[in-house]
C-alpha positions in Angstrom: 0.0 0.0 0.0 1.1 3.3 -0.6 1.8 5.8 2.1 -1.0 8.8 2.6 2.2 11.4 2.9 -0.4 14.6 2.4 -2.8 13.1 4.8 -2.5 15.6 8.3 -2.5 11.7 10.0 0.7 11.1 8.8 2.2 14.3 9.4 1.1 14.0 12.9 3.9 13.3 15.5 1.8 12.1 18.1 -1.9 10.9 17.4 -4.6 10.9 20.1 -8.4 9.3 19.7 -9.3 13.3 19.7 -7.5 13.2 16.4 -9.7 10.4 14.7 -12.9 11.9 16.0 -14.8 13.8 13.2 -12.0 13.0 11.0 -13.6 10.9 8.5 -17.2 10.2 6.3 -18.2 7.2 5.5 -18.2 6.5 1.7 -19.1 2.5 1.9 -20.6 0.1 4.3 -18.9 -3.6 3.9 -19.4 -4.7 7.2 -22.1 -3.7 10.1 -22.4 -6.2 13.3 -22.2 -5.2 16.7 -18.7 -6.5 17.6 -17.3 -6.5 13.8 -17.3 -3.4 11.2 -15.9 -2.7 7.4 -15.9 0.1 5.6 -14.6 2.6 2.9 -13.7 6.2 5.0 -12.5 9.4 3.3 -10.5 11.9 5.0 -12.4 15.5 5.2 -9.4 17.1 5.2 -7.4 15.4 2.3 -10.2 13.0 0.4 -7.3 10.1 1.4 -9.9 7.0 1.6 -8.8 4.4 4.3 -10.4 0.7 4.7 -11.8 0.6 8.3 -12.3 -2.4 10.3 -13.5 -2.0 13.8 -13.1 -5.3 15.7 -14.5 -6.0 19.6 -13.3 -9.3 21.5 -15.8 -10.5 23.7 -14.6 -10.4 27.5 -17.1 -13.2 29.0 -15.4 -12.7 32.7 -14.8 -9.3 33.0 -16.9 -7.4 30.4 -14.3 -4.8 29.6 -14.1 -6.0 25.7 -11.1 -5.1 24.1 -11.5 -3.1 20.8 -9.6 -2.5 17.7 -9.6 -0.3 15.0 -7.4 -0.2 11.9 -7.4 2.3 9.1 -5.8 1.3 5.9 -5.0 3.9 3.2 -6.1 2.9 0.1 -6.1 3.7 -3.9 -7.5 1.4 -5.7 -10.7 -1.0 -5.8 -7.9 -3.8 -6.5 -6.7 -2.8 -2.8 -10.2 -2.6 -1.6 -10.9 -6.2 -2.5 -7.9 -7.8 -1.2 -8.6 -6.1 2.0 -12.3 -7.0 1.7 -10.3 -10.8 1.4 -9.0 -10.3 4.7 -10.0 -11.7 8.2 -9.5 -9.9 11.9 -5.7 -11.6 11.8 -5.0 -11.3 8.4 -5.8 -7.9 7.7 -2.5 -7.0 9.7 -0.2 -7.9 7.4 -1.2 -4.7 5.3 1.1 -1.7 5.8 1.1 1.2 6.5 -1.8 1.0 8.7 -2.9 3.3 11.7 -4.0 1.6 14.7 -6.1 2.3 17.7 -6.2 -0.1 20.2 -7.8 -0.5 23.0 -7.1 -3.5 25.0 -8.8 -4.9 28.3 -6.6 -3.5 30.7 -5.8 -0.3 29.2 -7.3 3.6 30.7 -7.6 4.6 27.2 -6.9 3.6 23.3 -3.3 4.0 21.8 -2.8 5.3 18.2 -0.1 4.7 16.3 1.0 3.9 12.7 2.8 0.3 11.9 5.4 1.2 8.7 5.2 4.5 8.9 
């Protein structure tokens, strides 16, 4: 995948949830459970579209469910639908990809990029 280099989310240094709020529009709806999403976001600021996936684990003992969200940029439909390919697991071998995590144990999400 090719890196979103005039996307403000790459410039960023440091990225916070803050930063992801209010950042995107949905374009395309793959994907719509409760605990599993997939879709096609673009950027208000650039028009970079990403491929979403928001993913929640089930936490049967302690109900804090951990939650993930990956962001994808994207250029192509050809990218689209090897992403669209992909499972929860799989989908992490694309790069670059921004991240926000949120596991059980954590106070609040991380966000980061992997290959930046």
């Amino acid at each position: 995948m090719k890196k979103p280099t005039n996307c403000h989310l790459w410039q960023m240094e440091h990225l916070t949830p803050a930063d992801l709020h209010e950042c995107f529009e949905r374009v395309e709806q793959f994907v719509d459970d409760s605990h599993h999403s997939r879709s096609l976001l673009k950027c208000r600021r650039c028009g970079q579209l990403y491929f979403y996936e928001f993913y929640e684990w089930i936490d049967w003992e302690g109900g804090n469910d951990p939650q993930y969200q990956t962001y994808i940029p994207v250029d192509s439909p050809e990218e689209i639908d090897a992403l669209l390919k992909t499972n929860e697991f799989t989908i992490l071998s694309f790069s670059p990809r921004l991240q926000s995590d949120f596991p059980r144990d954590a106070r609040e999400p991380k966000v980061f990029w992997i290959g930046r």
